[in-house]
N, CA, C and O atoms as CSV, one atom per row, in Angstrom:
chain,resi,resn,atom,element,x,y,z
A,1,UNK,N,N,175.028,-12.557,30.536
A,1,UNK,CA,C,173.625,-12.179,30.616
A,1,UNK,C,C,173.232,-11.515,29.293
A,1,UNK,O,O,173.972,-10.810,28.607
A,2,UNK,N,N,171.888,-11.859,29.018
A,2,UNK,CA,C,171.330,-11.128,27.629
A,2,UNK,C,C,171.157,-10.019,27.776
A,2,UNK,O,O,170.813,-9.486,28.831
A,3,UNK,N,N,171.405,-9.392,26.552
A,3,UNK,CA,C,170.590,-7.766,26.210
A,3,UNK,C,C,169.263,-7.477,26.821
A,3,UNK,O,O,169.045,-6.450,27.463
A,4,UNK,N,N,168.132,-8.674,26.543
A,4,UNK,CA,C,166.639,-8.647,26.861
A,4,UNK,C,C,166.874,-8.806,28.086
A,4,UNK,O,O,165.879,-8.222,28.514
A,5,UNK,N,N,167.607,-9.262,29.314
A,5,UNK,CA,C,167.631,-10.104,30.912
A,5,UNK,C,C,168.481,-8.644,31.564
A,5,UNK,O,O,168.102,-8.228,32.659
A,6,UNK,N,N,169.489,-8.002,30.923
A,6,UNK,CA,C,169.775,-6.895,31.434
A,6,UNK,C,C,168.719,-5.578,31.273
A,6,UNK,O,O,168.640,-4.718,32.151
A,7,UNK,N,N,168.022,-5.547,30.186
A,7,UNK,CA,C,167.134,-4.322,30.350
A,7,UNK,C,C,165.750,-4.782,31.476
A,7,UNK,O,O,165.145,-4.044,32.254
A,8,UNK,N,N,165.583,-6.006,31.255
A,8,UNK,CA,C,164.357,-6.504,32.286
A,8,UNK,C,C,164.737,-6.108,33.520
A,8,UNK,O,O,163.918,-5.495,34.205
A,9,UNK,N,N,166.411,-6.460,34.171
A,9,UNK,CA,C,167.015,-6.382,35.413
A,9,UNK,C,C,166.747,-5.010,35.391
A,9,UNK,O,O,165.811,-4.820,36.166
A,10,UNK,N,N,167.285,-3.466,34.640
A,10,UNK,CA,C,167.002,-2.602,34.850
A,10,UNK,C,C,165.798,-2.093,35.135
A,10,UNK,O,O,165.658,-1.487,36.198
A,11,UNK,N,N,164.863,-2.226,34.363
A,11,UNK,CA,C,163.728,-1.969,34.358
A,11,UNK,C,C,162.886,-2.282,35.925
A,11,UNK,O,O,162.258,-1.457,36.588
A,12,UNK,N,N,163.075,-3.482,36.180
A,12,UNK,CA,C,162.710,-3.965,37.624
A,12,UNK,C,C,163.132,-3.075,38.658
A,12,UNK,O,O,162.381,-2.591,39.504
A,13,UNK,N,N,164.466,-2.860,38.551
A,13,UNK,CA,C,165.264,-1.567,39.710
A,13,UNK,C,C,164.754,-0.584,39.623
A,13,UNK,O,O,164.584,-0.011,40.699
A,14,UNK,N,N,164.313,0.040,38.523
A,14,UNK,CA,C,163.707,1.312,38.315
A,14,UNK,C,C,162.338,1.397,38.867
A,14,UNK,O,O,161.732,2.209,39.566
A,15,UNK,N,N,162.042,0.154,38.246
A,15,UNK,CA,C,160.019,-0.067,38.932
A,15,UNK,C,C,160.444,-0.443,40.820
A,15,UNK,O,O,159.474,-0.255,41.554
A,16,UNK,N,N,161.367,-0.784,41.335
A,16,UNK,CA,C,160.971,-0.659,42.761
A,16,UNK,C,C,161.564,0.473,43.276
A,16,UNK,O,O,161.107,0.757,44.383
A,17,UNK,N,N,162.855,1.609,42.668
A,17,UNK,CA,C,162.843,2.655,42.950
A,17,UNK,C,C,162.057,3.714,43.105
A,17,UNK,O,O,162.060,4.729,43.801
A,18,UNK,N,N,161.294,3.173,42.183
A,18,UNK,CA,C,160.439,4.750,42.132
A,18,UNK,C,C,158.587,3.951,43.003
A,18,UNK,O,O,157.532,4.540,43.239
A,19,UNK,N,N,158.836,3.021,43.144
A,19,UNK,CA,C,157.627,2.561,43.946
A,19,UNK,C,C,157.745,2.862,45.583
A,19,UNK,O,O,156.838,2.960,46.410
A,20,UNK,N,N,159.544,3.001,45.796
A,20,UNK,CA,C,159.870,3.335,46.932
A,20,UNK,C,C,159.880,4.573,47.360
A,20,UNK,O,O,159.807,4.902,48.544
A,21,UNK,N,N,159.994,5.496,46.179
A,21,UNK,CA,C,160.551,6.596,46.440
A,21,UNK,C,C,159.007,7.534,45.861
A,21,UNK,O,O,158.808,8.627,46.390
A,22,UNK,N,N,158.360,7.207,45.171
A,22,UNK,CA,C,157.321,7.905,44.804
A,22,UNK,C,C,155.712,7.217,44.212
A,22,UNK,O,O,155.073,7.013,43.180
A,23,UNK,N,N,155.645,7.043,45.872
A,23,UNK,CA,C,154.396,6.446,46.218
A,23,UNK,C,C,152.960,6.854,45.608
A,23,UNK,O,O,151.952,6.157,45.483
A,24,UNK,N,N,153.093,7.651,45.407
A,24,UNK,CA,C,151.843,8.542,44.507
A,24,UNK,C,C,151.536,8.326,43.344
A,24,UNK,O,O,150.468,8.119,42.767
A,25,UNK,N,N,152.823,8.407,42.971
A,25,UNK,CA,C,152.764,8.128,40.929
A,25,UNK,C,C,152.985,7.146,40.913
A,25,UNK,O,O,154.015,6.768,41.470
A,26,UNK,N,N,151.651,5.715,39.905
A,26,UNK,CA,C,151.865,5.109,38.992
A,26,UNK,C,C,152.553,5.032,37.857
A,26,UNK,O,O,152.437,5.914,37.006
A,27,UNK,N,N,153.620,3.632,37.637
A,27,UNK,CA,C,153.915,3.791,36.689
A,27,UNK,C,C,152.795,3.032,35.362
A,27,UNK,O,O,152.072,2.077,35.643
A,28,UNK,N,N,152.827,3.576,34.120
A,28,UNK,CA,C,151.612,3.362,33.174
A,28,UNK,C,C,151.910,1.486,33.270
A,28,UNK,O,O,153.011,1.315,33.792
A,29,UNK,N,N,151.337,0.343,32.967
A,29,UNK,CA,C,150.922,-0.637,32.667
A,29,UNK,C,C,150.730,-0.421,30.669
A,29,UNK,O,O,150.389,0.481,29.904
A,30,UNK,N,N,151.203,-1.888,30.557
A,30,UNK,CA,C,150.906,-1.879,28.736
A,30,UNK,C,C,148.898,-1.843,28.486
A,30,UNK,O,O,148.216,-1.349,27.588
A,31,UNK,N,N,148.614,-2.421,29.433
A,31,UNK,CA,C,147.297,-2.376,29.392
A,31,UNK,C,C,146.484,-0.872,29.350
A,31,UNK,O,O,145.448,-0.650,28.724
A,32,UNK,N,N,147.246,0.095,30.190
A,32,UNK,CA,C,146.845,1.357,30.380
A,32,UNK,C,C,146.462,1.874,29.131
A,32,UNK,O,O,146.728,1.119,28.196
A,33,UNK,N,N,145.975,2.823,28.865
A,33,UNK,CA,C,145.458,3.800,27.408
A,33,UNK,C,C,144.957,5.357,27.958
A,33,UNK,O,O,144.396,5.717,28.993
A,34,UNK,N,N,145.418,6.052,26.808
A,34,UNK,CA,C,145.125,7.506,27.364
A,34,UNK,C,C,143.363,8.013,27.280
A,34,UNK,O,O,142.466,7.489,26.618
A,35,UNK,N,N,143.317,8.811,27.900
A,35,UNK,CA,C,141.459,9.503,28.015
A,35,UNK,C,C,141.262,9.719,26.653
A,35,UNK,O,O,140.108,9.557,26.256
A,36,UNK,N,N,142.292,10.117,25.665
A,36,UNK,CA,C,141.334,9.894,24.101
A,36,UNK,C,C,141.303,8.720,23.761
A,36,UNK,O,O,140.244,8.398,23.222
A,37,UNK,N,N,142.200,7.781,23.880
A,37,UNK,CA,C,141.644,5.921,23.256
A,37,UNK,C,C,140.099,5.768,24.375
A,37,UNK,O,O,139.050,5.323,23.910
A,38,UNK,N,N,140.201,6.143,25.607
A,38,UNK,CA,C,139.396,5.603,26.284
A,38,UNK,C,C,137.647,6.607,26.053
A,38,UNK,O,O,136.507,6.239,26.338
A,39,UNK,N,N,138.072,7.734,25.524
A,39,UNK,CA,C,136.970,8.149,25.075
A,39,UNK,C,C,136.447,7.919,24.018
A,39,UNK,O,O,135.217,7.982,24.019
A,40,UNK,N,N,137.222,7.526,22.564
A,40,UNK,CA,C,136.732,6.650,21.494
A,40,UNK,C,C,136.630,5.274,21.789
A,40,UNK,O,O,135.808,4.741,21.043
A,41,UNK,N,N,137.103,4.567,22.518
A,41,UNK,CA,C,136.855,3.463,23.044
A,41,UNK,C,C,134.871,3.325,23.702
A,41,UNK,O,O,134.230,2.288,23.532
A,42,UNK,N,N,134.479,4.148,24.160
A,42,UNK,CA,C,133.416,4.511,24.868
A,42,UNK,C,C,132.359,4.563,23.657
A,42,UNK,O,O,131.414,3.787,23.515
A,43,UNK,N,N,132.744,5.748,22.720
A,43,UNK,CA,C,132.287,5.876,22.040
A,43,UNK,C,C,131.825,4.901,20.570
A,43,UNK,O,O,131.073,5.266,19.666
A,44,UNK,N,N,132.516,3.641,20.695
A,44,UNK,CA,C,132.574,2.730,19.592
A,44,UNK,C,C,131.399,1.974,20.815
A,44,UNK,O,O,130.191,1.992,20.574
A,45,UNK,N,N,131.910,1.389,22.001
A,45,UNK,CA,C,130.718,0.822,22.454
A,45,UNK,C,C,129.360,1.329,22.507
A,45,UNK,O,O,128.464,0.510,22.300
A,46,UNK,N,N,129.123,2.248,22.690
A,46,UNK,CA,C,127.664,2.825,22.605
A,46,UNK,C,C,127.281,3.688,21.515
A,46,UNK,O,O,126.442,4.587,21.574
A,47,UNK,N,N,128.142,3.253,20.257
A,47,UNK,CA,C,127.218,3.519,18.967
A,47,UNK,C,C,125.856,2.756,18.889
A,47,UNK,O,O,125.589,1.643,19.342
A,48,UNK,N,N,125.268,3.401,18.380
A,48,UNK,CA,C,123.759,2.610,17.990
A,48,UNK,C,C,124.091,2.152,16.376
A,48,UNK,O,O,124.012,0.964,16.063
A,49,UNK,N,N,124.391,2.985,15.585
A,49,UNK,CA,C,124.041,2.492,14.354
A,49,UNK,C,C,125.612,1.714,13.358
A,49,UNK,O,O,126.684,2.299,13.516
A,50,UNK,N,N,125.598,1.151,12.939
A,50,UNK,CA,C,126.781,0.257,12.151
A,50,UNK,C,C,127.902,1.600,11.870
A,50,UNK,O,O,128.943,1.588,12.526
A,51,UNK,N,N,127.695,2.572,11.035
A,51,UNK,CA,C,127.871,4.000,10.579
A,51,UNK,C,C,128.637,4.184,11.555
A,51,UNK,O,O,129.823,3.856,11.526
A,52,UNK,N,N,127.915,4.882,12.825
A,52,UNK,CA,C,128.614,5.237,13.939
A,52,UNK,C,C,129.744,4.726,14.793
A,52,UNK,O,O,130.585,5.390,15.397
A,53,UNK,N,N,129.565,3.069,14.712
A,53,UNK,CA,C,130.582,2.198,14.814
A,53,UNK,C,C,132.010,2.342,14.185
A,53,UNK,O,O,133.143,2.157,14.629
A,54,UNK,N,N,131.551,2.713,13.077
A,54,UNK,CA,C,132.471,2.531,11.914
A,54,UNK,C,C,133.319,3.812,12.382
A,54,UNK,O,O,134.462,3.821,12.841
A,55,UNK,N,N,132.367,5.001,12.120
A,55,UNK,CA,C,133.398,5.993,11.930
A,55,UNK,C,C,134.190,6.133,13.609
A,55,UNK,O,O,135.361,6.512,13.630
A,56,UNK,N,N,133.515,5.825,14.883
A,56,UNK,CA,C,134.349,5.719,16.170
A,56,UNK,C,C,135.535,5.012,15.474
A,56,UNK,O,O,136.646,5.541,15.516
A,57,UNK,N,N,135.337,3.806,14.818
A,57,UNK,CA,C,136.644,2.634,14.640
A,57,UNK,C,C,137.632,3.362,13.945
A,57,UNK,O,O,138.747,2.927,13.659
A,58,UNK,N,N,137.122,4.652,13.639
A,58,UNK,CA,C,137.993,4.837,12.039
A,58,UNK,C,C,139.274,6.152,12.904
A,58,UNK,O,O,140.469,6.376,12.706
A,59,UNK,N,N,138.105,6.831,13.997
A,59,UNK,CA,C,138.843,7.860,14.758
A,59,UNK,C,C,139.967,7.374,15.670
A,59,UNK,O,O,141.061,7.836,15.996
A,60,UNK,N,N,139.256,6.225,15.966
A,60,UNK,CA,C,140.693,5.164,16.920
A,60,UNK,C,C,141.783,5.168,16.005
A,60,UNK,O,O,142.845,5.769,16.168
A,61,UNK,N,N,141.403,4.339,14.866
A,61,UNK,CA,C,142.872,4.104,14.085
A,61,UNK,C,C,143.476,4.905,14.278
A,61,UNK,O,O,144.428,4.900,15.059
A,62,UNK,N,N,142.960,6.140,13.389
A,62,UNK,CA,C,143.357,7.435,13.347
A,62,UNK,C,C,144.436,8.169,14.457
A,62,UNK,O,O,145.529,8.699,14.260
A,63,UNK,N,N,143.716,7.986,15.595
A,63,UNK,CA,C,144.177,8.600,16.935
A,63,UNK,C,C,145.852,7.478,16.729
A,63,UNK,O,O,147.009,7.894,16.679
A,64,UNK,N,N,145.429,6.232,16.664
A,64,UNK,CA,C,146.627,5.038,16.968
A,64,UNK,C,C,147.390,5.591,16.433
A,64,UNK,O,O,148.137,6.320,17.087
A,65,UNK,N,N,147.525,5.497,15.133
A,65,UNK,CA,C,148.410,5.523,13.872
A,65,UNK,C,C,149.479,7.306,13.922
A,65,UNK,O,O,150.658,7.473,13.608
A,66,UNK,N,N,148.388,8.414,14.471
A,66,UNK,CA,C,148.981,9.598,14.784
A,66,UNK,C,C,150.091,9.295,16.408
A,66,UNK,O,O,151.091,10.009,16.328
A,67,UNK,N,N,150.084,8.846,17.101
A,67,UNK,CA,C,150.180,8.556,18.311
A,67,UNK,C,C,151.444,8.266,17.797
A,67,UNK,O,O,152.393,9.049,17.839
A,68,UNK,N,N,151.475,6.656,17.102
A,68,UNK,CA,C,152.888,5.789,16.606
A,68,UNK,C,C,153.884,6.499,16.079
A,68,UNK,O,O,155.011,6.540,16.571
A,69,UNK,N,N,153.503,7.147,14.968
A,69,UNK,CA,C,153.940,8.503,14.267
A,69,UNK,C,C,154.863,9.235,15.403
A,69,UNK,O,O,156.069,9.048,15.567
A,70,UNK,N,N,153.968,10.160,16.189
A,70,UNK,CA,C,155.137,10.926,17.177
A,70,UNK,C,C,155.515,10.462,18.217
A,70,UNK,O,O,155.974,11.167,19.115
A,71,UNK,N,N,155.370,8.931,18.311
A,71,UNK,CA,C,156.477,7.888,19.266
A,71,UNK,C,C,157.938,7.351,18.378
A,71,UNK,O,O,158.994,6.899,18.820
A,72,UNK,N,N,157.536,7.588,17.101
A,72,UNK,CA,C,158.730,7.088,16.182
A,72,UNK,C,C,159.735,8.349,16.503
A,72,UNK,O,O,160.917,8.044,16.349
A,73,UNK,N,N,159.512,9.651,16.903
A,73,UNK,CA,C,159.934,10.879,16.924
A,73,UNK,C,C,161.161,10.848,18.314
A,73,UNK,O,O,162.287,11.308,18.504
A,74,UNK,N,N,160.361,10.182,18.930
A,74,UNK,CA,C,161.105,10.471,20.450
A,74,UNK,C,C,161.346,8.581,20.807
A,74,UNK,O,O,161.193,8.084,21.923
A,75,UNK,N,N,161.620,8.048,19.934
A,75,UNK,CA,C,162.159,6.897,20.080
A,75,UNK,C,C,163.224,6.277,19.555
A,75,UNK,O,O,163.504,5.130,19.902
């Protein structure tokens, strides 16, 4: 069995353990994003002016790029 087919196998055990065992908590989805992407996210859609667009786009990066940074830390 592969490296990639054994962590998938794990991963699966873990996602119905804890679906069994702790019904309450979601686990996050890749799709998921935290309340600051989703509040600059908000905020890029309901800019009015190009400017405002811009600089929301620029705070996302920003937010991304800091984020990656202290995931490289604990990864």
């Amino acid at each position: 069995m592969s490296r990639v087919a054994k962590e998938s196998d794990m991963y699966t055990t873990i996602c119905n353990i804890w679906n069994h065992s702790l019904l309450h908590v979601k686990i996050a989805k890749p799709q998921d994003v935290c309340a600051i992407c989703e509040k600059i996210r908000k905020c890029i859609l309901d800019a009015v002016t190009e400017e405002n667009k811009l600089e929301a786009t620029n705070r996302l990066m920003e937010h991304i790029l800091d984020t990656q940074r202290i995931l490289t830390i604990f990864v």
